[in-house]
N, C-alpha and C positions, 0 to 999 in steps of 0.2 A: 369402642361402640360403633356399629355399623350403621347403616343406615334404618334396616331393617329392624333392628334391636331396641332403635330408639324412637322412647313414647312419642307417642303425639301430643298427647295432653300430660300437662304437669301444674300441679297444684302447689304452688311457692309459699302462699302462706293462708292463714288460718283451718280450717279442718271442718271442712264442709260435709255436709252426711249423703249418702245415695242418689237420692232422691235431686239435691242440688246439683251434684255429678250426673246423672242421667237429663236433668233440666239443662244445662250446659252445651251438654253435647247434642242435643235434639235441635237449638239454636245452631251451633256450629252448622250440623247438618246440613237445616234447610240453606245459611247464608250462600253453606259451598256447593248445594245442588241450584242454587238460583245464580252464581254469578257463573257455574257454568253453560247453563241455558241464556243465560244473554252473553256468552262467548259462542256460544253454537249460533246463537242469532235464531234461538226459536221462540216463540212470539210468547206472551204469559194465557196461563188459561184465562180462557173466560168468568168473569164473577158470577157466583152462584145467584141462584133468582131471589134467596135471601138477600145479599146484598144489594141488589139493584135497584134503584133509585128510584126508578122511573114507577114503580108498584106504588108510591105514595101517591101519585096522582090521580088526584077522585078521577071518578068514572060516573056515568049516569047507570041506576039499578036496570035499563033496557038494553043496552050494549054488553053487560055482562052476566054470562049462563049462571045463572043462582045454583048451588049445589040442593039435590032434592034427595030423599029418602032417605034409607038408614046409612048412618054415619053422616047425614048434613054438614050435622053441628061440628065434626071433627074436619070435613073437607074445606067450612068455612076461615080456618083461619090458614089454609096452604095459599102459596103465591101462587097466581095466575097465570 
C-alpha cells in the first residue's frame, strides 16, 4: 500500500452512520486548518459582533440612533 492509496481516516470499531462520518471529518478539518494558521503565524479572525461582549453594556437611549421606520422592529434586535 502506498502512501497515496492509503485512507486517511479509518473506522476500527463500532459502525457509525454518514452523518457521524461526515461530523468527524468537518472537526478534523477545522482542527487541521487552525493549527496550520497558527504555524503560518496568521492572526485568528476577529469575533463576530454576535459574539462580542462588550454589546451587553447598557448604553444611555441618547447616545444610541434608535432604528425608525419600516422594518424597526426587525433592525432592533441586530448588534450595533
Amino acid at each position: 500500500m502506498t502512501a497515496d492509496s492509503k485512507p486517511f481516516l479509518r473506522i476500527v470499531r463500532g459502525d457509525p452512520g454518514p452523518e457521524e462520518v461526515a461530523a468527524l471529518v468537518a472537526v478534523l478539518t477545522a482542527r487541521a486548518g487552525a493549527a496550520a494558521a497558527a504555524r503560518d503565524g496568521a492572526a485568528p479572525p476577529p469575533p463576530s459582533r454576535w459574539a462580542d461582549r462588550s454589546r451587553l453594556v447598557r448604553t444611555t437611549l441618547a447616545s444610541v440612533p434608535r432604528p425608525r421606520g419600516p422594518g424597526a422592529w426587525r433592525a432592533s434586535g441586530l448588534p450595533r
